[in-house]
C-alpha positions, -999 to 999 in steps of 0.1 A, spaced: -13 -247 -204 3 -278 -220 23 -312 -209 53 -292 -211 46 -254 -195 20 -227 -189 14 -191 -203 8 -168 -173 4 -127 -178 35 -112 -160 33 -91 -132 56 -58 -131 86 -67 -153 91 -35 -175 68 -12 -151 70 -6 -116 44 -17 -89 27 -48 -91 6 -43 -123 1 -69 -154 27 -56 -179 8 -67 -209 38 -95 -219 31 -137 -217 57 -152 -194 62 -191 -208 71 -212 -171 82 -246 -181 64 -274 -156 96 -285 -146 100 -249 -126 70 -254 -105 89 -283 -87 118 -264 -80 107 -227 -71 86 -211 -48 54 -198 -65 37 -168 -53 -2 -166 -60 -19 -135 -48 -53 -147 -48 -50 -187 -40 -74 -187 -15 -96 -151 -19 -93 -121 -45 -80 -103 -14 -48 -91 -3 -30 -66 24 -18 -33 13 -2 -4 26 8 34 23 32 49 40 34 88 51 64 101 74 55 129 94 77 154 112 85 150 148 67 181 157 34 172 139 -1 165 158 4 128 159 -29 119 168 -46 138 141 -25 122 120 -39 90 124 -69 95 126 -70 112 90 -51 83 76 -71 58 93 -105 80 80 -90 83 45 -88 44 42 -122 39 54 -136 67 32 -125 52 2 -127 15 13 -165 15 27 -180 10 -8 -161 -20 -12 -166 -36 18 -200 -48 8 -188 -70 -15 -156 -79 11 -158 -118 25 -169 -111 63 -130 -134 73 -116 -98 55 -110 -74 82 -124 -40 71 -107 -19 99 -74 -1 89 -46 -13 111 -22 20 117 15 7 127 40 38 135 82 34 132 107 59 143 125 74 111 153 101 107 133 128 95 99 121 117 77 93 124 63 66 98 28 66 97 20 33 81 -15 23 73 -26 -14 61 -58 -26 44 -72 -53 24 -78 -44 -10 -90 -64 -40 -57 -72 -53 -64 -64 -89 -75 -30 -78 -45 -23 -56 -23 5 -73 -55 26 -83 -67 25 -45 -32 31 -30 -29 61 -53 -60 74 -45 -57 71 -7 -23 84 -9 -37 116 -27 -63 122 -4 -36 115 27 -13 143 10 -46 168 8 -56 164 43 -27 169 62 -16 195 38 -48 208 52 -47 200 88 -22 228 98 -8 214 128 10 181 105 33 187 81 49 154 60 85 151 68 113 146 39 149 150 42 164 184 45 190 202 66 181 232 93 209 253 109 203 262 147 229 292 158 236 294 186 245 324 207 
């Protein structure tokens, strides 16, 4: 930081998601004035995330969100020791209506430097319980032919 700007580590840039990119962004002072400033972690180290899983219309709906909302707590709980107690620690599932099934979308509070390694891992363990479940199948876009006689 000096009079005339400040050095902060840029976030995404060349990568995708919202991890540092390793490269110094230089903000002249003058900027902080005139645009709006996001800071992730201005008042706690905590911040909302979510992952998404669409599921076909025919799958067990219930079950489905019950294993999401289990994943999320499985892999949360040792972190929530060390949580604030404002921080809600219970999952919050929200479901949308999508063209190939139903959006299953689950949102947590995560440490916010920790979020892509915890969204990938609770979107691996999503993928290998309902691939287990049998009666849930994750929806993606396809085409199916119906003849009728």
């Amino acid at each position: 930081m000096s009079i005339s700007y400040i050095s902060i580590e840029e976030i995404g840039g060349t990568i995708g998601g919202e991890e540092k990119s390793g490269r110094i962004a230089v903000v002249p002072n003058s900027i902080i004035f005139e645009k709006e400033i996001l800071n992730y972690t201005a008042q706690h180290d905590f911040i909302v995330d979510e992952v998404k899983t669409i599921i076909t219309y025919e799958s067990n709906l219930g079950k489905a969100e019950k294993i999401i909302a289990k994943v999320v707590e499985d892999i949360m709980s040792p972190l929530w020791e060390n949580f604030p107690k404002k921080i809600s620690k219970e999952p919050r599932i929200r479901l949308k209506f999508m063209d190939s099934g139903i959006n299953v979308i689950v949102r947590y509070y995560v440490p916010a430097v920790r979020r892509n390694e915890i969204s990938t891992a609770i979107t691996r363990e999503i993928f290998i319980r309902i691939k287990n479940a049998g009666d849930i199948e994750i929806a993606y876009p396809h085409t199916e032919v119906i003849l009728r006689k």
